[in-house]
C-alpha positions in Angstrom: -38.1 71.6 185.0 -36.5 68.2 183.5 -40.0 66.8 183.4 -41.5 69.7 181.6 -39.3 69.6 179.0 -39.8 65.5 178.5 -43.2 66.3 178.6 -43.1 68.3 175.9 -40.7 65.9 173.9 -43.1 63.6 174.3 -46.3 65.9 172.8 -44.2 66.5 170.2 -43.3 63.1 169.4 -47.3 62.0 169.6 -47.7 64.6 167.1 -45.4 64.0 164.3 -46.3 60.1 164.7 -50.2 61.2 164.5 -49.3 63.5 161.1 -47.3 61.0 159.9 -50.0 58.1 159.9 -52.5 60.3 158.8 -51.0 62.9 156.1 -49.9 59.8 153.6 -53.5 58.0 154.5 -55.2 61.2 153.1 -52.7 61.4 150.4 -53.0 58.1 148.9 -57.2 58.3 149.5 -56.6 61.1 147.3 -55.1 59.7 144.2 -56.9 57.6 141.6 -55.2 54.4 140.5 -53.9 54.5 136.8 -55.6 51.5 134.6 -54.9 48.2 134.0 -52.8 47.9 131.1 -53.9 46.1 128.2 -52.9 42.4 127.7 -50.3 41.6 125.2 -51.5 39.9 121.9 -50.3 36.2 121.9 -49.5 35.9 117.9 -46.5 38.3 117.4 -44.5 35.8 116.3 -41.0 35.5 118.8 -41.9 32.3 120.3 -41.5 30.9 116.1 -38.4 33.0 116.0 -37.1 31.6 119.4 -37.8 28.1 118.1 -36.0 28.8 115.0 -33.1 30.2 116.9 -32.5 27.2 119.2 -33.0 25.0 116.0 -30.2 26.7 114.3 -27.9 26.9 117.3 -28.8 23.0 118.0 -27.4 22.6 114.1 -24.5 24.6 114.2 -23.6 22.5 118.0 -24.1 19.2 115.9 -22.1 20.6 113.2 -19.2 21.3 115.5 -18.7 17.9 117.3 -19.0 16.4 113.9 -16.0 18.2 111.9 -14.1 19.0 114.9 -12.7 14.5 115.5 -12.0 15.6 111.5 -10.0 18.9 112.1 -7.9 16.9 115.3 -7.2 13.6 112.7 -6.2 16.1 110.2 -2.2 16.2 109.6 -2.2 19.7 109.6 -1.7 21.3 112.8 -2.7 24.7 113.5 -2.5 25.0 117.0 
């Protein structure tokens, strides 16, 4: 009785892994693929607004180690 109850385990277990291989085969088969999207102009203009961005930040770096030995000789102190 043990043995026909494995047996049928088994048959079952063949079947769900044969459904399961071949219900998402059909399923993909089945759908179309969406299209390529188009390729994205190269002129819109952020890699000029990056450059300008790291221009001014490389300024306003420069600026700071420049007055800041001024602020420390100063004879004020704020902090």
């Amino acid at each position: 009785m043990a043995a026909a109850a494995w047996t049928s385990v088994g048959l079952v277990a063949v079947a769900v892994l044969v459904v399961g291989i071949a219900m998402p085969a059909s399923v993909v088969a089945a759908q179309a693929q969406p299209p390529a999207p188009a390729p994205a102009p190269t002129g819109d203009g952020t890699s000029i607004d990056q450059g300008i961005a790291y221009l001014l930040m490389l300024v306003a770096l420069v600026l700071t180690y420049l007055i800041h030995p001024l602020d420390a000789s100063s004879p004020y102190k704020l902090f």
